[in-house]
Residue, then its C-alpha position, 0 to 999 in steps of 0.5 A: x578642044x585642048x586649046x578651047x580649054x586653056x583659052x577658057x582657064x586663062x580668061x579664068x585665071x591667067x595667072x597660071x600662065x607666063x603670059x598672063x603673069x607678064x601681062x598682069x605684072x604691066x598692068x598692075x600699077x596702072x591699074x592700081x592707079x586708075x583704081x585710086x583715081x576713080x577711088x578719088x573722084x567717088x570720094x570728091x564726088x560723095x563729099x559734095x553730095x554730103x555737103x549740098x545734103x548739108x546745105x538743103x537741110x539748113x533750107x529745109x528747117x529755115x523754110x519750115x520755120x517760115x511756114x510755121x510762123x506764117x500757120x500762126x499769123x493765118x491762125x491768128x488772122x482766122x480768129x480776128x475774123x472770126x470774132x469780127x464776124x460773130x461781132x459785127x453782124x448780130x444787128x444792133x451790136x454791131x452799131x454799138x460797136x462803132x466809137x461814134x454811135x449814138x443811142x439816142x439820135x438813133x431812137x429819135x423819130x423821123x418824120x416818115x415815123x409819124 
């Protein structure tokens, strides 16, 4: 029961112990340098997640930009059709419309009139 104790406090707290000193002593520097080193890397890793963040947010406002110019070309597409159709379809406007119409040959009488 005694030595389970000490195991449990040493796994708790091995400073209390030479052993434990003696072993933390070995380990600290190389410990503080692998600390140091994943420290590095954690750094070098969210600096290129900065960077790559950076770079998708110019895409992002280039491709917002784009969409938003082409929601005006379509926008203006509609209304050129739209007033193409409300134009052209409405019966005889829509012949007046034409550069080349002529009223009077098309009020002429045909032989199939008389």
């Amino acid at each position: 029961m005694v030595v389970l104790l000490v195991t449990i406090k040493w796994l708790m707290d091995p400073r209390e112990f030479k052993f434990g000193k003696l072993l933390l002593g070995a380990e600290t520097p190389r410990n503080r340098e692998f600390e140091n080193h994943i420290i590095e890397d954690a750094r070098a890793e969210a600096a290129a997640a900065r960077a790559d963040a950076a770079a998708a947010n110019g895409k992002a406002a280039k491709v917002e930009t784009w969409v938003h110019n082409l929601e005006i070309k379509f926008e203006e597409f509609q209304r050129r059709m739209l007033a193409l159709e409300s134009g052209s379809c409405s019966g005889p406007s829509r012949h007046n419309s034409h550069p080349h119409y002529d009223a009077d040959f098309d009020n002429q009488l045909t032989d199939e009139d008389v």
